[in-house]
C-alpha positions in Angstrom: 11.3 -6.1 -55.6 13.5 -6.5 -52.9 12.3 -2.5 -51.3 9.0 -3.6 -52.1 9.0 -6.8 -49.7 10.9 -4.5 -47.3 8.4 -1.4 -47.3 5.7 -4.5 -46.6 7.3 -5.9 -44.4 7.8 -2.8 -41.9 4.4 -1.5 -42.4 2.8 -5.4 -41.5 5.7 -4.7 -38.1 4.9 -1.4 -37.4 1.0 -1.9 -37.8 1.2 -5.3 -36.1 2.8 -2.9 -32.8 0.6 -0.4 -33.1 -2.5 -2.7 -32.7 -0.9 -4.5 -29.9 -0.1 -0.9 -28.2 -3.4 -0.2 -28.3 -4.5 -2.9 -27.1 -2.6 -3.6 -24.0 -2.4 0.0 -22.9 -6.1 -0.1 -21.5 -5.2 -2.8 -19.4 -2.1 -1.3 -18.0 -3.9 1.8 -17.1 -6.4 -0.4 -15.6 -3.7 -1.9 -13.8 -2.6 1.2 -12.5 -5.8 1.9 -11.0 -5.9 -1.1 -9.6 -3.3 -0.9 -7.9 -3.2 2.7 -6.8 -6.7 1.3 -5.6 -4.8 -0.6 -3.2 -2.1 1.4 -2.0 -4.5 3.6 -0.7 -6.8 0.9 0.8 -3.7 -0.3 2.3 -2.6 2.9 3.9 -6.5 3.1 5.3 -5.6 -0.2 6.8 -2.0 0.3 8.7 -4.2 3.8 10.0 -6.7 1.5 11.4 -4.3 -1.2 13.2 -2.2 2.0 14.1 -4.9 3.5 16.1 -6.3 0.4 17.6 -2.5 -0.6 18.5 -2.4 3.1 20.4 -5.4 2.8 21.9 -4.4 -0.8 23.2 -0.7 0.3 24.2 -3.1 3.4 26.1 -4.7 1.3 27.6 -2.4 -1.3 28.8 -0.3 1.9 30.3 -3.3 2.9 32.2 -4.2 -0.7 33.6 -0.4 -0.4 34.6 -0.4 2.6 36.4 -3.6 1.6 38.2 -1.5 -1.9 39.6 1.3 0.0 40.5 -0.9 2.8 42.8 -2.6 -0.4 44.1 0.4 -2.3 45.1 1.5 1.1 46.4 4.6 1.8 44.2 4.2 5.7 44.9 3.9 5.7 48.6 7.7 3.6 48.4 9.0 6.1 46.1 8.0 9.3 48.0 9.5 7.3 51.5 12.9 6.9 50.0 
C-alpha cells in the first residue's frame, strides 16, 4: 500500500508541474517579447537623442565660430 500511495503521489507532483509548466511558459515567452520589444524601442530612442544632441553640439560649434570671427579672434591670432 505504501508504493501505491507513493506511485500516486509522484504522478499528482509531476502532473501538477507539468500543468503549471505549461501554463506559465506562454507568459514568459510573452515576456520575452515584451521586453525584447523594448530594448529595441529603447535603442531607437538613445539614436534619436544622439542625433539631435550632435546636431545641437553642431550647431552650438558653428554659432561659436561665427562669435569668435565677429569679435575678430582670427585677425589676433594671425598678428601674433
Amino acid at each position: 500500500m505504501d508504493v501505491l500511495a507513493t506511485l500516486l503521489n509522484t504522478f499528482v507532483v509531476v502532473a501538477v508541474g507539468a500543468v503549471l509548466t505549461y501554463l506559465t511558459n506562454d507568459r514568459f515567452n510573452v515576456l520575452r517579447r515584451d521586453m525584447a520589444d523594448l530594448r529595441t524601442e529603447l535603442k531607437e530612442e538613445i539614436a534619436r537623442v544622439e542625433a539631435r544632441l550632435d546636431a545641437g553640439i553642431a550647431a552650438v560649434r558653428s554659432d561659436i565660430v561665427q562669435i569668435a570671427l565677429a569679435v575678430g579672434a582670427g585677425r589676433s591670432q594671425a598678428q601674433g
